[in-house]
PDB file as gemmi writes it, atoms N, CA and C in Angstrom:
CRYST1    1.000    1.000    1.000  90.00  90.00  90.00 P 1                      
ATOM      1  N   UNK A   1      83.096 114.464  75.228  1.00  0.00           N  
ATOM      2  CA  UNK A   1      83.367 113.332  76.107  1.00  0.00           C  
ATOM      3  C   UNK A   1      82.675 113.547  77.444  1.00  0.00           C  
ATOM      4  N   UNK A   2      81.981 112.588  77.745  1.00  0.00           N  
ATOM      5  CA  UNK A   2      81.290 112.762  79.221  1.00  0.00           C  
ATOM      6  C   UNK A   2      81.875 111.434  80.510  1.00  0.00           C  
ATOM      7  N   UNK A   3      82.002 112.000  81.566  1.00  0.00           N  
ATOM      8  CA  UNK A   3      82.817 111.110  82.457  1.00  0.00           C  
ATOM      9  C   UNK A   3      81.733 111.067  83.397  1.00  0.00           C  
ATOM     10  N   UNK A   4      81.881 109.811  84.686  1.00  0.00           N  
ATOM     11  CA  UNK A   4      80.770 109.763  85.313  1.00  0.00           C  
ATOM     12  C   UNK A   4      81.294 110.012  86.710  1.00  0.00           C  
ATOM     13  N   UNK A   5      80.787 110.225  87.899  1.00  0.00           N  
ATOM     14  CA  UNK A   5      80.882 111.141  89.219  1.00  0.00           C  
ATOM     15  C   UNK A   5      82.287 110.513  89.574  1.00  0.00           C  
ATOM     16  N   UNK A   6      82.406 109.001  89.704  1.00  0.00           N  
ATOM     17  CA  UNK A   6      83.985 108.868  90.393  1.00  0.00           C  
ATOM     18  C   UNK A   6      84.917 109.254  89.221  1.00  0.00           C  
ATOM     19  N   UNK A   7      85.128 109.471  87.674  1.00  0.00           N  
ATOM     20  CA  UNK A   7      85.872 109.694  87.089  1.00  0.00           C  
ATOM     21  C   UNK A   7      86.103 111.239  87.532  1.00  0.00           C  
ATOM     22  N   UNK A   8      85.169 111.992  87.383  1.00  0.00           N  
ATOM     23  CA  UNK A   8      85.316 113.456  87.807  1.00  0.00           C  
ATOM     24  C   UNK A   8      86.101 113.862  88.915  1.00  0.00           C  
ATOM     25  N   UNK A   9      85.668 112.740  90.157  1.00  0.00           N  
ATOM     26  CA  UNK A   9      86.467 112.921  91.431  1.00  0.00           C  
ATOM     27  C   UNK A   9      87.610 112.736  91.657  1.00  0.00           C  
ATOM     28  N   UNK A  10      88.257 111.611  90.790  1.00  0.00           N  
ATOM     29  CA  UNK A  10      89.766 111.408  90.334  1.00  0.00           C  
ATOM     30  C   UNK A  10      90.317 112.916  89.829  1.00  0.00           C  
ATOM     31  N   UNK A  11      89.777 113.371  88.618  1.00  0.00           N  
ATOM     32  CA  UNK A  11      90.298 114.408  88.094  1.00  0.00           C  
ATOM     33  C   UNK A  11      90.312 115.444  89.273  1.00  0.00           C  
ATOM     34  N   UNK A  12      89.264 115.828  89.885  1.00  0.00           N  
ATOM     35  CA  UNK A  12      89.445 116.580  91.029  1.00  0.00           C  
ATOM     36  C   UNK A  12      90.013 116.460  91.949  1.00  0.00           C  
ATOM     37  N   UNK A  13      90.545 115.285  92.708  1.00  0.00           N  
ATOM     38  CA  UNK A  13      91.640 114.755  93.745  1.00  0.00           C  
ATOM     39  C   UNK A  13      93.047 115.142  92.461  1.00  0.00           C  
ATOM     40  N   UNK A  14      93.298 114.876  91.238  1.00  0.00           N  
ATOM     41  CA  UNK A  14      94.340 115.259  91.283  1.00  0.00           C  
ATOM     42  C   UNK A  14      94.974 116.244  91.013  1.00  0.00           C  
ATOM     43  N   UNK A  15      93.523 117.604  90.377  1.00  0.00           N  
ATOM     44  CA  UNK A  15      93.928 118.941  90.742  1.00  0.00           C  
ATOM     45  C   UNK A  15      94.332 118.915  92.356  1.00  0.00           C  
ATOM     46  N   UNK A  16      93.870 118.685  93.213  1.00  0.00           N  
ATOM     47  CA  UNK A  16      93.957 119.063  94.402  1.00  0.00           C  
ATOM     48  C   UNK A  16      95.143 118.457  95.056  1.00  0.00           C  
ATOM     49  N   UNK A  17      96.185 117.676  94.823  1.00  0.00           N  
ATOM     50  CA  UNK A  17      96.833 116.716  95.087  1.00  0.00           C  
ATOM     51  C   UNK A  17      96.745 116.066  95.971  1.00  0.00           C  
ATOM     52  N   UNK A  18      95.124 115.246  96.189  1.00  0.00           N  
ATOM     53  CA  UNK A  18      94.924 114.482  97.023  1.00  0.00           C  
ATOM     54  C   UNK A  18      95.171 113.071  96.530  1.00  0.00           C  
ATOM     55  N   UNK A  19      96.006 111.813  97.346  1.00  0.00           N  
ATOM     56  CA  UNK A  19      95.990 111.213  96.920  1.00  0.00           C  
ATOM     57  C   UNK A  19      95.393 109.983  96.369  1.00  0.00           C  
ATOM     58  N   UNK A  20      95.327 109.149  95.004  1.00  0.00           N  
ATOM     59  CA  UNK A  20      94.623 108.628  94.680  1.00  0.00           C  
ATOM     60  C   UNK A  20      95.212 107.122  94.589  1.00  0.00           C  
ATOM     61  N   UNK A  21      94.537 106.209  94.037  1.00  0.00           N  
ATOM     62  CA  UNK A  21      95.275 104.954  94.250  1.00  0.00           C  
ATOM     63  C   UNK A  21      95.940 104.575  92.433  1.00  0.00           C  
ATOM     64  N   UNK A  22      96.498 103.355  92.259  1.00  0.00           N  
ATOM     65  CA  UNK A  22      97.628 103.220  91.202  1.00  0.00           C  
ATOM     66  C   UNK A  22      96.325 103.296  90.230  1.00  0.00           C  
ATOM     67  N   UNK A  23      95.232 102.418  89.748  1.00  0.00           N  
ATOM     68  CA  UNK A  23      94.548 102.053  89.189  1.00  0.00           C  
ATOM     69  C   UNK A  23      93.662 103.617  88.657  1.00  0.00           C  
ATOM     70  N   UNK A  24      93.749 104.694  89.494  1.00  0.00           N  
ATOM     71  CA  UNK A  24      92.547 105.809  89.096  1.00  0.00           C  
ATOM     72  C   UNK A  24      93.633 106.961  88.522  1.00  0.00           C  
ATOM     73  N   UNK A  25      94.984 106.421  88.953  1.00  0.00           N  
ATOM     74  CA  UNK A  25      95.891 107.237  87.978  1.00  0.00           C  
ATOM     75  C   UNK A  25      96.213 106.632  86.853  1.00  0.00           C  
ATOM     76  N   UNK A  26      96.204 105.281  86.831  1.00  0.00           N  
ATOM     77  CA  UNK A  26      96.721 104.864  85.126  1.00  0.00           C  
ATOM     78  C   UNK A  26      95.125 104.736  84.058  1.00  0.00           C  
ATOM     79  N   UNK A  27      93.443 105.238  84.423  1.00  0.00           N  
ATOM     80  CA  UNK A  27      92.513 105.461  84.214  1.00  0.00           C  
ATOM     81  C   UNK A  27      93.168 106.863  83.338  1.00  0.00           C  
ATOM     82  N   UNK A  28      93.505 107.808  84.490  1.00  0.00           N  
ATOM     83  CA  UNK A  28      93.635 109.407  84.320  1.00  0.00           C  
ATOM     84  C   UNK A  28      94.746 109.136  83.493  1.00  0.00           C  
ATOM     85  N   UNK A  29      95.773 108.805  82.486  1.00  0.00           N  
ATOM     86  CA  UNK A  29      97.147 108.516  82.094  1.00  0.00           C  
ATOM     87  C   UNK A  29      96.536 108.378  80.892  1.00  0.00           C  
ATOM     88  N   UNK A  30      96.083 106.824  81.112  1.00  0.00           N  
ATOM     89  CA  UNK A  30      95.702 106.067  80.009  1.00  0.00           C  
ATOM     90  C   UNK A  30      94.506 107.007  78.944  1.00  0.00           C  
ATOM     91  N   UNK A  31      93.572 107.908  80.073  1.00  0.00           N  
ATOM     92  CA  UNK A  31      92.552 108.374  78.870  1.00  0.00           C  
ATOM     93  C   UNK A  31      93.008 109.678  78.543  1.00  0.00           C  
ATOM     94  N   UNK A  32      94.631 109.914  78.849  1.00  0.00           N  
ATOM     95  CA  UNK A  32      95.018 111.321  78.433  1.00  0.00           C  
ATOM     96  C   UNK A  32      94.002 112.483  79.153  1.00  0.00           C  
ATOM     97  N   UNK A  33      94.107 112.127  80.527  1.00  0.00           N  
ATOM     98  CA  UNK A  33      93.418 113.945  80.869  1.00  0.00           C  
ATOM     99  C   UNK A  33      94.219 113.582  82.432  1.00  0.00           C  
ATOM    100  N   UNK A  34      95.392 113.385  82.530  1.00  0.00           N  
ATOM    101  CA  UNK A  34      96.754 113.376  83.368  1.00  0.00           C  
ATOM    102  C   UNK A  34      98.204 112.770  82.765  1.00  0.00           C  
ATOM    103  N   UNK A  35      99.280 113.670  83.388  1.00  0.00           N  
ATOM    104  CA  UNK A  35     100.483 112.798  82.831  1.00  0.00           C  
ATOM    105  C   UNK A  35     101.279 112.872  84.565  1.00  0.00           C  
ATOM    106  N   UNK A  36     101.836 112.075  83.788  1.00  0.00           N  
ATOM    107  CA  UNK A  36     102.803 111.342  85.204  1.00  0.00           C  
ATOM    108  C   UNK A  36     103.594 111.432  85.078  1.00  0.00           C  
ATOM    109  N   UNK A  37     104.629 112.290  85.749  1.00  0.00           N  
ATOM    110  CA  UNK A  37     106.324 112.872  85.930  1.00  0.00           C  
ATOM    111  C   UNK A  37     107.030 111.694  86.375  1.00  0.00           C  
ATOM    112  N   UNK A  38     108.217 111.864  86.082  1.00  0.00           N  
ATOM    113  CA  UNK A  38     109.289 110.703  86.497  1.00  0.00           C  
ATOM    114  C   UNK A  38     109.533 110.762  88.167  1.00  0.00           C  
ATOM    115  N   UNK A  39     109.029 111.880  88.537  1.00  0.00           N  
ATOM    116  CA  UNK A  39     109.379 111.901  89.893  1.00  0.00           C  
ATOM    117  C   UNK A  39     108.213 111.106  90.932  1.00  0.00           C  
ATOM    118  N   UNK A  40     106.847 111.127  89.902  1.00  0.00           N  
ATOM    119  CA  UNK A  40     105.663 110.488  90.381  1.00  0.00           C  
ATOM    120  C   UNK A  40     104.321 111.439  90.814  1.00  0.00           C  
ATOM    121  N   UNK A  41     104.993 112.888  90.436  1.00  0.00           N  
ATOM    122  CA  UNK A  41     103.799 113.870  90.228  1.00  0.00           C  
ATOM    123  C   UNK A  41     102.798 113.618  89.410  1.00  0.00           C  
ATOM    124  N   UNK A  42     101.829 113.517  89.529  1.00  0.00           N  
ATOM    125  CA  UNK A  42     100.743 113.839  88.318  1.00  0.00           C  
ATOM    126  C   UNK A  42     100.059 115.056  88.331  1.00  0.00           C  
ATOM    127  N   UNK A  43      99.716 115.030  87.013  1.00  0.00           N  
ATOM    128  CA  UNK A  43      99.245 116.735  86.936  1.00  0.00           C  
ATOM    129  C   UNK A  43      98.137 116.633  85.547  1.00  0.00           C  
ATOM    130  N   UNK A  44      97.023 117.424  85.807  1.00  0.00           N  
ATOM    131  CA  UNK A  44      96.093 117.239  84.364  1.00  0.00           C  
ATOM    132  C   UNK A  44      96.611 118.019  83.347  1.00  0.00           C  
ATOM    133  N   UNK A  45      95.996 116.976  82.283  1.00  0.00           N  
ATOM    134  CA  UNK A  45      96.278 118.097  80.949  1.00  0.00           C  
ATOM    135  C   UNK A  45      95.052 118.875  81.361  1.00  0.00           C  
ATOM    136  N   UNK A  46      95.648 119.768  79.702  1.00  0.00           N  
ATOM    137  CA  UNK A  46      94.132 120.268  78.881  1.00  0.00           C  
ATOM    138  C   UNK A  46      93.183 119.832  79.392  1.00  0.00           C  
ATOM    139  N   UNK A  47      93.128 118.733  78.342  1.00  0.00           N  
ATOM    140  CA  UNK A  47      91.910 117.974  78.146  1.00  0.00           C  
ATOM    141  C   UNK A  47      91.028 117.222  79.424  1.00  0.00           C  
ATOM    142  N   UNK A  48      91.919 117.098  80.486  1.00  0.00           N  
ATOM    143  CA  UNK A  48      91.180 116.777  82.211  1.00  0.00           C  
ATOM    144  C   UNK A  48      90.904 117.955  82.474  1.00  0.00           C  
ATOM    145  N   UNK A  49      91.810 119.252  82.604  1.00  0.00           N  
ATOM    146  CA  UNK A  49      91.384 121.003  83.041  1.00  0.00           C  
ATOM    147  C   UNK A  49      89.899 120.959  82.217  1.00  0.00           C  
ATOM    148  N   UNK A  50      89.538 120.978  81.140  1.00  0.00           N  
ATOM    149  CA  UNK A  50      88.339 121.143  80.417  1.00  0.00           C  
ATOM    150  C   UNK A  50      87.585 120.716  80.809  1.00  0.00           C  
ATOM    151  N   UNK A  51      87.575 119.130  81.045  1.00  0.00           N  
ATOM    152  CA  UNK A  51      86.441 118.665  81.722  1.00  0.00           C  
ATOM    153  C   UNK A  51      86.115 118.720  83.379  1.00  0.00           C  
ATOM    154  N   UNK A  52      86.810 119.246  83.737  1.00  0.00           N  
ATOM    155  CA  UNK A  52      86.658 119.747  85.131  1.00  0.00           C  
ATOM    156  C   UNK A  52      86.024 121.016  85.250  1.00  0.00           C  
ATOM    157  N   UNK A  53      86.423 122.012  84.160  1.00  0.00           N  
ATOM    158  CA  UNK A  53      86.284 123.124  84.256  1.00  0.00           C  
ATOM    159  C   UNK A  53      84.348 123.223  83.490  1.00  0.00           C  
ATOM    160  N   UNK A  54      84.136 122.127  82.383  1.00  0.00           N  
ATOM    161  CA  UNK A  54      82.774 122.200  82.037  1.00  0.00           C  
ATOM    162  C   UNK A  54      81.412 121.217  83.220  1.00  0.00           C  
ATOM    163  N   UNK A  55      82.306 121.005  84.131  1.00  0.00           N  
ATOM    164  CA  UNK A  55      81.532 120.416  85.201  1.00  0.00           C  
ATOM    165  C   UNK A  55      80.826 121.359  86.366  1.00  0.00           C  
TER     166      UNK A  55                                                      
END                                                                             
């Protein structure tokens, strides 16, 4: 799977817990490489760690 520079930067704002807006977290949700806590944390999976990590 290949993502393009603002998808990457999402994933990287939300390792970093910088915040992002509703739309680049339900992106990160929806393509499974973040999940979203009931409290409103998000945090990457796997599968976002991987592609961050092969970047």
């Amino acid at each position: 799977m290949t993502i393009d520079t603002d998808q990457r930067r999402v994933l990287r704002d939300i390792d970093a817990t910088t915040p992002i807006s509703e739309s680049e977290i339900d992106w990160a949700v929806n393509a499974g490489y973040a999940v979203l806590a009931e409290d409103g944390d998000i945090d990457l999976t796997q599968a976002g760690r991987a592609l961050l990590d092969a970047a």
